[in-house]
VOGU-122500 format. One record per atom (N, C-alpha, C, O): residue in one letter; atom name; x, z negated, y negated. Coordinates in steps of 0.2 Angstrom, whole numbers. Atoms other than C-alpha are relative to their C-alpha. Layout:
N
   resn   name      c1      c3      c2
      A     CA       X       Z       Y
...
END
This chain:
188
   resn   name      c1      c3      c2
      X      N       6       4      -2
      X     CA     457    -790    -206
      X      C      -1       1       8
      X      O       0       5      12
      X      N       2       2      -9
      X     CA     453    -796    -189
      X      C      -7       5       2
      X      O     -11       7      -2
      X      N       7      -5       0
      X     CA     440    -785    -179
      X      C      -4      -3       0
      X      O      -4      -9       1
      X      N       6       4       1
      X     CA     422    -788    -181
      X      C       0      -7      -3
      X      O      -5     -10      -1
      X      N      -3       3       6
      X     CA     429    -802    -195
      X      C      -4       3      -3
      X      O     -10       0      -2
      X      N       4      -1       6
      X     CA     421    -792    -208
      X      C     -10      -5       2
      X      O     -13     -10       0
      X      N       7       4      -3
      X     CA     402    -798    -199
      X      C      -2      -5      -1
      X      O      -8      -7      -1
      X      N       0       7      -2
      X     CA     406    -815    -200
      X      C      -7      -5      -4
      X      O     -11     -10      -2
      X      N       5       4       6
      X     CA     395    -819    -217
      X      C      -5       2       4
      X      O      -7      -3       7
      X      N       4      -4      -2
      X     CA     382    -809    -209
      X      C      -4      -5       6
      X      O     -10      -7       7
      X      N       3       7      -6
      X     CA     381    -820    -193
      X      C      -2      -5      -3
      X      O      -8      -7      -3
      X      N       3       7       2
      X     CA     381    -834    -201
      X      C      -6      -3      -4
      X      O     -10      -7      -2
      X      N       9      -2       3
      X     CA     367    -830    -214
      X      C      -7      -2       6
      X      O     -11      -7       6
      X      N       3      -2      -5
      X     CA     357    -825    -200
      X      C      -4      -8       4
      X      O      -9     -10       6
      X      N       3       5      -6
      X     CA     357    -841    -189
      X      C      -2      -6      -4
      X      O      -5     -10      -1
      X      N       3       4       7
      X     CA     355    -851    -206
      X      C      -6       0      -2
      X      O      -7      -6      -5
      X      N       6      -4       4
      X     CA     338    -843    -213
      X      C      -3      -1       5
      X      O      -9      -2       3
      X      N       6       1      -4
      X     CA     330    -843    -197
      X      C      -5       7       0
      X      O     -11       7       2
      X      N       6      -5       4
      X     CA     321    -826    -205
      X      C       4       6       6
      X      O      10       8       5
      X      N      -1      -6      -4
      X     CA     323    -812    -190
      X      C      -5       3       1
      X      O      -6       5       7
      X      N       4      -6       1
      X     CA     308    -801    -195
      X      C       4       4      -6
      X      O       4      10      -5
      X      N      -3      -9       2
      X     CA     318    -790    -207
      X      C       7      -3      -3
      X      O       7      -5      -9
      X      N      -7       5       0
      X     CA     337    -799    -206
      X      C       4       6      -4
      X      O       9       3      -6
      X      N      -1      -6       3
      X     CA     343    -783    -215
      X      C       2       1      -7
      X      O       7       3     -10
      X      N       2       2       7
      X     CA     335    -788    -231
      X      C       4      -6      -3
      X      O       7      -7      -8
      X      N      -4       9       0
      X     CA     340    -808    -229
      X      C       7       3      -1
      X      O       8       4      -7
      X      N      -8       0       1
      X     CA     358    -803    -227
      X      C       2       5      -4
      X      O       7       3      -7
      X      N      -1      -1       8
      X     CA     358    -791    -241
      X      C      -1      -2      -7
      X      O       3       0     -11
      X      N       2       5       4
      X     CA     349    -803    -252
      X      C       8      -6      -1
      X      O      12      -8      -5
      X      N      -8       6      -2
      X     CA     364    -816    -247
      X      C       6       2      -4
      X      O       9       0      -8
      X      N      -6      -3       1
      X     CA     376    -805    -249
      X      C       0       1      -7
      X      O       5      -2     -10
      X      N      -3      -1       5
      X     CA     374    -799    -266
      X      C      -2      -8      -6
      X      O       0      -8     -12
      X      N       0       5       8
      X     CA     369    -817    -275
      X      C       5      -3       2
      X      O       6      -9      -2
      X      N      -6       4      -2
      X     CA     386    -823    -265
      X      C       5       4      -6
      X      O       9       1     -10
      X      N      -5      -3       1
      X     CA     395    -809    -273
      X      C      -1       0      -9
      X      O       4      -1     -13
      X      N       1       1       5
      X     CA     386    -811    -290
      X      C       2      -7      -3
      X      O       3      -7      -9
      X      N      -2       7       1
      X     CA     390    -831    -290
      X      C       5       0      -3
      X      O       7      -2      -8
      X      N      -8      -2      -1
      X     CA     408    -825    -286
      X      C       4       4      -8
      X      O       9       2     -11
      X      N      -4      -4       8
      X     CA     410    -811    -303
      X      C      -3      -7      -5
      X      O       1      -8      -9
      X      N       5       3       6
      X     CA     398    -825    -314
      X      C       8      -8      -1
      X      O      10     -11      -7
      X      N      -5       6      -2
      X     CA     413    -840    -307
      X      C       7       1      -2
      X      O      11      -4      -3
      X      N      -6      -2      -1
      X     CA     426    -828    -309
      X      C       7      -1       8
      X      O      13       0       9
      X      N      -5       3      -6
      X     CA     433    -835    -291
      X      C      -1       7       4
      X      O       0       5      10
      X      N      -1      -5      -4
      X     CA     432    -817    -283
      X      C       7       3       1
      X      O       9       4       7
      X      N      -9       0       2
      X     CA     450    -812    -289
      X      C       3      -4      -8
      X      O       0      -6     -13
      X      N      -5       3       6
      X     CA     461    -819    -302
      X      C       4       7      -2
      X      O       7      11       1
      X      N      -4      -6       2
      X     CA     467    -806    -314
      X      C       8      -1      -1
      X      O      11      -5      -4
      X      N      -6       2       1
      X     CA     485    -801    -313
      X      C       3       3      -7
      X      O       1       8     -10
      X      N       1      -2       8
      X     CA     493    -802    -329
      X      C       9       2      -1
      X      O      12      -3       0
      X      N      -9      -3       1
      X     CA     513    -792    -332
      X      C       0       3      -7
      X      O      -3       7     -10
      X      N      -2      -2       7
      X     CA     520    -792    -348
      X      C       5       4      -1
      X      O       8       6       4
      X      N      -5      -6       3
      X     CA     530    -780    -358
      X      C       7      -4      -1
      X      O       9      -9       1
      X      N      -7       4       2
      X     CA     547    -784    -366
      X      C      -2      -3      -5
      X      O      -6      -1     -10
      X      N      -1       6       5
      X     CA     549    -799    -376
      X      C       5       0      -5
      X      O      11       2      -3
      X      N      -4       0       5
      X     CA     558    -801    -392
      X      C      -1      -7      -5
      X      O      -6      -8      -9
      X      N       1       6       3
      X     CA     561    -818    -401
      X      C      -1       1      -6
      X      O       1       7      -8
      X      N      -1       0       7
      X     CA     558    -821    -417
      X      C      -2      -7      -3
      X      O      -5     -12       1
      X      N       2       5       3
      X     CA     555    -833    -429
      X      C      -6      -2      -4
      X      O      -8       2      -8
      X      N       6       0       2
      X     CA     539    -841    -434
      X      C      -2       2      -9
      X      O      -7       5     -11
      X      N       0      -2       9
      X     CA     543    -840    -456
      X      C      -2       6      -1
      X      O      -6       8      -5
      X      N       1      -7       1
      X     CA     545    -822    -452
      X      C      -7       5       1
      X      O      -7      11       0
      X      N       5      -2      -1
      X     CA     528    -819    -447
      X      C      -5      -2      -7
      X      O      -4      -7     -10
      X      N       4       2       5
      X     CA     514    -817    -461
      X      C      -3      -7       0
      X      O      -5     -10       5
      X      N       1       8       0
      X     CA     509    -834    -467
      X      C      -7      -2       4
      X      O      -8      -7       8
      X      N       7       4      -3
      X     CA     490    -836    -459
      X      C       4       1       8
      X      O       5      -3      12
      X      N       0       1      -6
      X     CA     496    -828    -444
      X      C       5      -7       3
      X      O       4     -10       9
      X      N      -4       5      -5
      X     CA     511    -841    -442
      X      C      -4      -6      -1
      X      O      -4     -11       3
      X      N       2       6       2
      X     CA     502    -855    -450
      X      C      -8      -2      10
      X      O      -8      -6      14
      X      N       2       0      -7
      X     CA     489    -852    -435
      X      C       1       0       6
      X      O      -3      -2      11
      X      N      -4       2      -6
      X     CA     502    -851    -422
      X      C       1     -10       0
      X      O       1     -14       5
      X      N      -3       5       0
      X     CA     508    -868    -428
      X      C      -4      -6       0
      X      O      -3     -11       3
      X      N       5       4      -3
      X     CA     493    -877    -428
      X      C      -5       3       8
      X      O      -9      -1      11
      X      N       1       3      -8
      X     CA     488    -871    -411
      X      C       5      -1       5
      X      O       4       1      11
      X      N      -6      -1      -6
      X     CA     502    -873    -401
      X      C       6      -8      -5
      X      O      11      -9      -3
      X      N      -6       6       2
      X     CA     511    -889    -412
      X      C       6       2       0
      X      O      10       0       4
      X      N      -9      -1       1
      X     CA     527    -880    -417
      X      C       1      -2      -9
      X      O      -2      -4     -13
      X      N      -3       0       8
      X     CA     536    -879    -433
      X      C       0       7      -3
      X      O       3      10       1
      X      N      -4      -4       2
      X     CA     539    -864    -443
      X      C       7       2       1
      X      O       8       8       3
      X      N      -7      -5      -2
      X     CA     558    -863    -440
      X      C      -1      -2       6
      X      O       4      -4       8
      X      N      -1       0      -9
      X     CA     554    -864    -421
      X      C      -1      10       2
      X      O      -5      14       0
      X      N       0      -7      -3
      X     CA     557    -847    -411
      X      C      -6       1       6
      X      O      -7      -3      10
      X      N       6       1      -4
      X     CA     541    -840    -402
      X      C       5       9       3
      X      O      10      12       0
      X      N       0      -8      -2
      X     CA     542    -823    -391
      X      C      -5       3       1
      X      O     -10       2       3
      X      N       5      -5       2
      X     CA     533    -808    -395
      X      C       0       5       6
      X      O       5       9       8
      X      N       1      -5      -6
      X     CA     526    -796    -381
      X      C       1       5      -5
      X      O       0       5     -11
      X      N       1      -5       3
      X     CA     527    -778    -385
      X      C      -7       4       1
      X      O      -9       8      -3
      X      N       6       0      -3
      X     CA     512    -776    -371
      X      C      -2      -6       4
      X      O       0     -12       3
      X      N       4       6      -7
      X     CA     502    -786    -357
      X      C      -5       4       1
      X      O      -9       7      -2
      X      N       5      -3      -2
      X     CA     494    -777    -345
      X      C      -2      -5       8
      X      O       1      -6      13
      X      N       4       2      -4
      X     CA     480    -786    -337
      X      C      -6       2       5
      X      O     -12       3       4
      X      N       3      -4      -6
      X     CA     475    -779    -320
      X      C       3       7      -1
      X      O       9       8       0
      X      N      -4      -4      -1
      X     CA     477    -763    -322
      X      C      -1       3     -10
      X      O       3       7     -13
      X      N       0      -1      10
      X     CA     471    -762    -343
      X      C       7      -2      -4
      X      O       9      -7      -4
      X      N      -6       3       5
      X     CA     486    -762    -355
      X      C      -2      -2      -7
      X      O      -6       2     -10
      X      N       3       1       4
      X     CA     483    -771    -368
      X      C       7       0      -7
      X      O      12      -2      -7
      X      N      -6       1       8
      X     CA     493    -769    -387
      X      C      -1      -1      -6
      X      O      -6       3      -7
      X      N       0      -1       7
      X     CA     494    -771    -404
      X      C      -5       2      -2
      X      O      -6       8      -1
      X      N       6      -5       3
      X     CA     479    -766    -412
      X      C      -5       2       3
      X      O     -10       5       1
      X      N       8      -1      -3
      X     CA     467    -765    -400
      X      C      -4      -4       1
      X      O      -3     -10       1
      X      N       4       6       0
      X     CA     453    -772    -398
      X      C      -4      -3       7
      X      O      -6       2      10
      X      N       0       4      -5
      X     CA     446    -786    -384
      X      C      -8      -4      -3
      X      O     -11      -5      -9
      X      N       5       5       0
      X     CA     430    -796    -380
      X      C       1      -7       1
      X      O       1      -9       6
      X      N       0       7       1
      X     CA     433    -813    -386
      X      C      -5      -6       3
      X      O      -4     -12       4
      X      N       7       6       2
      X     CA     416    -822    -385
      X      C      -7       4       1
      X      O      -7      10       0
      X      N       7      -2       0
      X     CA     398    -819    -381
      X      C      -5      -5      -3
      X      O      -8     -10       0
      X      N       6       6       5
      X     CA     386    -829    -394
      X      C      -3       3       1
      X      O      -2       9       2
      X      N       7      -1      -2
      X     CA     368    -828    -390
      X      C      -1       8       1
      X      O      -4      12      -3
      X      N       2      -6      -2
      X     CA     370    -812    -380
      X      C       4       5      -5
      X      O       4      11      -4
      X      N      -4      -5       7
      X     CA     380    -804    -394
      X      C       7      -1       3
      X      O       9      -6       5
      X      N      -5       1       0
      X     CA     398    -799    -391
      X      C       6       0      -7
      X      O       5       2     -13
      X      N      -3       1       7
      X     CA     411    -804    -404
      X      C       8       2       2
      X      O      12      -1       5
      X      N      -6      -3       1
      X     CA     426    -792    -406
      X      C       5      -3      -3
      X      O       4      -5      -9
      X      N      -3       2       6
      X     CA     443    -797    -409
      X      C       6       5       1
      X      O       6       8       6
      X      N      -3      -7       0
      X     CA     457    -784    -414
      X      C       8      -6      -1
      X      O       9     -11      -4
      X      N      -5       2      -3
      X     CA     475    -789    -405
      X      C       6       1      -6
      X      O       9       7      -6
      X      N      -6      -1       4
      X     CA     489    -794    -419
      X      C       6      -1       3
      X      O      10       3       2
      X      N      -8       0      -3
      X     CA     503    -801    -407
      X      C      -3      -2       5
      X      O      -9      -2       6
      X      N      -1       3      -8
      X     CA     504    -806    -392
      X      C       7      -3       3
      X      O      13       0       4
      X      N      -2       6       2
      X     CA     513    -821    -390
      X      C       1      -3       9
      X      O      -4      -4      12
      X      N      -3       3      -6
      X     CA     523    -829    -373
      X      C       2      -7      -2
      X      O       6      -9      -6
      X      N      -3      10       3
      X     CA     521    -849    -374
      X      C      -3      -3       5
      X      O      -9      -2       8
      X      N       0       6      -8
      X     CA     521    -862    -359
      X      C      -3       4       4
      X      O      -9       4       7
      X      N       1      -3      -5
      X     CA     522    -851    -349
      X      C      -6       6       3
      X      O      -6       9       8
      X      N       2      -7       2
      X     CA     508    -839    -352
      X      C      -1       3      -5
      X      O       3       2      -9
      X      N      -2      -6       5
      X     CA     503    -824    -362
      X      C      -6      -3      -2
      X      O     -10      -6       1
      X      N       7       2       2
      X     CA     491    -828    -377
      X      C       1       7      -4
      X      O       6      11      -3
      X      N       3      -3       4
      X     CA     482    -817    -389
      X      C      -1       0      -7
      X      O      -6      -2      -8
      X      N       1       4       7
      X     CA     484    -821    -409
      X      C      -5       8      -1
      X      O      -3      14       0
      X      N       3      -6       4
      X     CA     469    -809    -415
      X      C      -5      -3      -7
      X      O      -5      -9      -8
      X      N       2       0       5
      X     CA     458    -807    -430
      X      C      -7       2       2
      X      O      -9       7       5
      X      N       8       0      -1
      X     CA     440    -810    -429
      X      C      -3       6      -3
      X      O      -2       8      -9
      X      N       8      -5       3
      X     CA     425    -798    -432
      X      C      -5       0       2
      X      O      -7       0       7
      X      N       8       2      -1
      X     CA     408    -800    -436
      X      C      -4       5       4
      X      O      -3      11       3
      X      N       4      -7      -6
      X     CA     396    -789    -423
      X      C      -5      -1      -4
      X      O      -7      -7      -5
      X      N       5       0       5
      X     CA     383    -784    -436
      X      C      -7       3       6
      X      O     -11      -2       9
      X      N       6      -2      -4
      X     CA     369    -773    -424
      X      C       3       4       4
      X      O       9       5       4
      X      N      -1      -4      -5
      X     CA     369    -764    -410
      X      C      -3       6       1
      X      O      -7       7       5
      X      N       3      -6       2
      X     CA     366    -746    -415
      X      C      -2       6       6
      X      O       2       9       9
      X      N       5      -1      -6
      X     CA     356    -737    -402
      X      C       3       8       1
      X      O       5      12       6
      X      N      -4      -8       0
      X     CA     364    -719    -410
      X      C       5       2       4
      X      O       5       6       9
      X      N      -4       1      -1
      X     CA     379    -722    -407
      X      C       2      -3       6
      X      O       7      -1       8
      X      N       1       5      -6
      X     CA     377    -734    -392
      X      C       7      -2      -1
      X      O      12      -1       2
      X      N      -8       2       0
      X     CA     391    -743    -400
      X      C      -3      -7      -4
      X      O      -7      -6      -8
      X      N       0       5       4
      X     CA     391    -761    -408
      X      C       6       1      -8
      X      O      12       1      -9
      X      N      -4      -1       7
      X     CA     394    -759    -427
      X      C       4      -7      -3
      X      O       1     -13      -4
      X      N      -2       6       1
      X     CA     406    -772    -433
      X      C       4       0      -8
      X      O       5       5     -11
      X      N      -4       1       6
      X     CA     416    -778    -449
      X      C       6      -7      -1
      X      O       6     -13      -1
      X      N      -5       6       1
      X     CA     433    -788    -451
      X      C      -1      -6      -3
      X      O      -1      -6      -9
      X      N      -2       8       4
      X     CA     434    -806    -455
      X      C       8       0       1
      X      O      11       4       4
      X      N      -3      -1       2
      X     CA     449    -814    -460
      X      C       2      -7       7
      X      O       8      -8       8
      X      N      -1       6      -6
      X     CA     449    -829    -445
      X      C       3       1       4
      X      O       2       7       6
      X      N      -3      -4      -5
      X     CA     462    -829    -434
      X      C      -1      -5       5
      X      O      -3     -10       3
      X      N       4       3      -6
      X     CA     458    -834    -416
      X      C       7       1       5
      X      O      10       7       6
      X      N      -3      -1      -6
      X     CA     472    -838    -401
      X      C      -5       0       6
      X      O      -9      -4       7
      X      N       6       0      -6
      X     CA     464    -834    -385
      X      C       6       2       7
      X      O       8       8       8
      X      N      -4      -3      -5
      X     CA     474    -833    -370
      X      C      -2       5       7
      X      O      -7       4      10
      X      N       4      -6      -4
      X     CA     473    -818    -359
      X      C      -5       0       7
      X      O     -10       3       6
      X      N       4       1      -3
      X     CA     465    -823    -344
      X      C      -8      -3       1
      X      O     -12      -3       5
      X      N       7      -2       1
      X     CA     449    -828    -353
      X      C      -5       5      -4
      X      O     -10       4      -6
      X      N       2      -7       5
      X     CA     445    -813    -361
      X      C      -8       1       6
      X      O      -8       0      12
      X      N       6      -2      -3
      X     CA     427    -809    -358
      X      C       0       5       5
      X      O      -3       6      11
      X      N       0      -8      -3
      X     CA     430    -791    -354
      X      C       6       2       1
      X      O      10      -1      -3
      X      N      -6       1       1
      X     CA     446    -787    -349
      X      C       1       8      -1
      X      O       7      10      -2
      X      N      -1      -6       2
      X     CA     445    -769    -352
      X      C      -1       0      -6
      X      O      -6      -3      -8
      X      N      -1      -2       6
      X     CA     450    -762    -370
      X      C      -7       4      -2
      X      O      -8      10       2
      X      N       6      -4       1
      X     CA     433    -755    -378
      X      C       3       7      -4
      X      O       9       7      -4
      X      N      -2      -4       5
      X     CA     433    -739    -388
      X      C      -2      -1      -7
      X      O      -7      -3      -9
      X      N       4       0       9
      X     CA     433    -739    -407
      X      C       0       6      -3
      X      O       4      11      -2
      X      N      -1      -6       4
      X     CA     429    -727    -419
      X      C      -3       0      -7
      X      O      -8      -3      -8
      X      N       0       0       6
      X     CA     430    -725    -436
      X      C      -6       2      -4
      X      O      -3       7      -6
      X      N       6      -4       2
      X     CA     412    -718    -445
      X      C      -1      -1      -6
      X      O      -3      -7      -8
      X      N       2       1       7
      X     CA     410    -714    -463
      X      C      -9      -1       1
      X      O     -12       3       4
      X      N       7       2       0
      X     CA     391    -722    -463
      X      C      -2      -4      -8
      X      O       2      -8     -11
      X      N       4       4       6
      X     CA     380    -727    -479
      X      C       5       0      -5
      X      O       5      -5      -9
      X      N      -4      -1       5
      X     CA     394    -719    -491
      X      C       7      -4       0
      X      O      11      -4      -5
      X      N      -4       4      -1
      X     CA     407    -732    -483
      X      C       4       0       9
      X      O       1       2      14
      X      N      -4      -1     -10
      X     CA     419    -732    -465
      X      C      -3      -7       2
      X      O      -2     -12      -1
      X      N       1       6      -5
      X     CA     411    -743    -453
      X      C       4       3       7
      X      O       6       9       9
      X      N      -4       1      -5
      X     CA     420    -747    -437
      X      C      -6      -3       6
      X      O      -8      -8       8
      X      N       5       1      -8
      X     CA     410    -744    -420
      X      C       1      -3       8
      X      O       1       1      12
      X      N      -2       1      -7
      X     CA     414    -753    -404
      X      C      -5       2       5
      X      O     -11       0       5
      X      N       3      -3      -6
      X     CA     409    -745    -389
      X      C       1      -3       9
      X      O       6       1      12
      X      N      -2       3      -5
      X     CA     410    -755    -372
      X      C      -3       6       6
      X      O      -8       9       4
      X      N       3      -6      -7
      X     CA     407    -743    -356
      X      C      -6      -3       2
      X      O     -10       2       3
      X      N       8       2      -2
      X     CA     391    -752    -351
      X      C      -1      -6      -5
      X      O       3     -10      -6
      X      N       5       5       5
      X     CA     380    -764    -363
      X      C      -2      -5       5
      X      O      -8      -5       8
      X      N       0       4      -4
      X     CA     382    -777    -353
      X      C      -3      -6      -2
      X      O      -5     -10       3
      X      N       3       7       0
      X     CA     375    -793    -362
      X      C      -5       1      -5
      X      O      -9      -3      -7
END
């Protein structure tokens, strides 16, 4: 970075606003609803996405929903060859098999889905996962209580809501195992 470059928003703000009784405040205000526009737009970075090793296979050989779902999103045939990741790690999170991802935010609620393949097609990585309903948001636990559906959802990696992997944890609750997702901050 060039010197005195970093400043530049700061000037410009500044001779913008016209406000040089507390310009302090003005260009800290500035600054964070630029930087907030910027996460809300995603135009601050682009995440970068490196996958694992790849392995062809054949779509028949895949259980029937999941391939019947490959083949209606994506217009293939059953005897058509897809490639299967083994990882994808996006930014610096690895993502695998079996874990699970923030797909969707419905009226403030997040909707967890739990990662079956992961899948190399036109040139990017997708996500084939299996939906789950987010029942409450349990205050104990500070973890969202969820339960498997049977829906399967492609979602391609770069718009994952969260792109960090939550915690889950297993909890016999009400004489029955429910399954807890725990995100690092309770963000919506």
């Amino acid at each position: 970075m060039r010197f005195e470059a970093k400043h530049r928003f700061g000037k410009e703000v500044s001779s913008v606003c016209r406000n040089f009784r507390n310009i302090c405040k003005t260009i800290a205000n500035h600054s964070q609803q630029k930087l907030a526009n910027d996460f809300l737009n995603r135009t601050l970075f682009q995440p970068l996405v490196s996958t694992g090793t790849a392995s062809p296979v054949i779509l028949h050989s895949l259980p029937k929903n999941t391939a019947e779902a490959i083949c209606q999103h994506f217009g293939v045939e059953l005897q058509d060859e897809v490639y299967i990741l083994s990882s994808c790690q996006l930014g610096h999170y690895n993502l695998k098999p079996g874990s699970y991802v923030v797909g969707d935010v419905i009226n403030g609620v997040p909707q967890f889905n739990n990662i079956l393949l992961i899948l190399s097609m036109l040139n990017n990585t997708h996500l084939v996962t299996k939906c789950s309903k987010t029942n409450q948001f349990d205050e104990h636990y500070y973890s969202y209580s969820t339960e498997e559906m049977s829906q399967i959802v492609i979602i391609p990696v770069t718009n994952l809501c969260l792109p960090r992997p939550p915690a889950c944890h297993k909890i016999a609750a009400d004489g029955k195992e429910q399954l807890f997702i725990n995100i690092q901050h309770k963000l919506f």
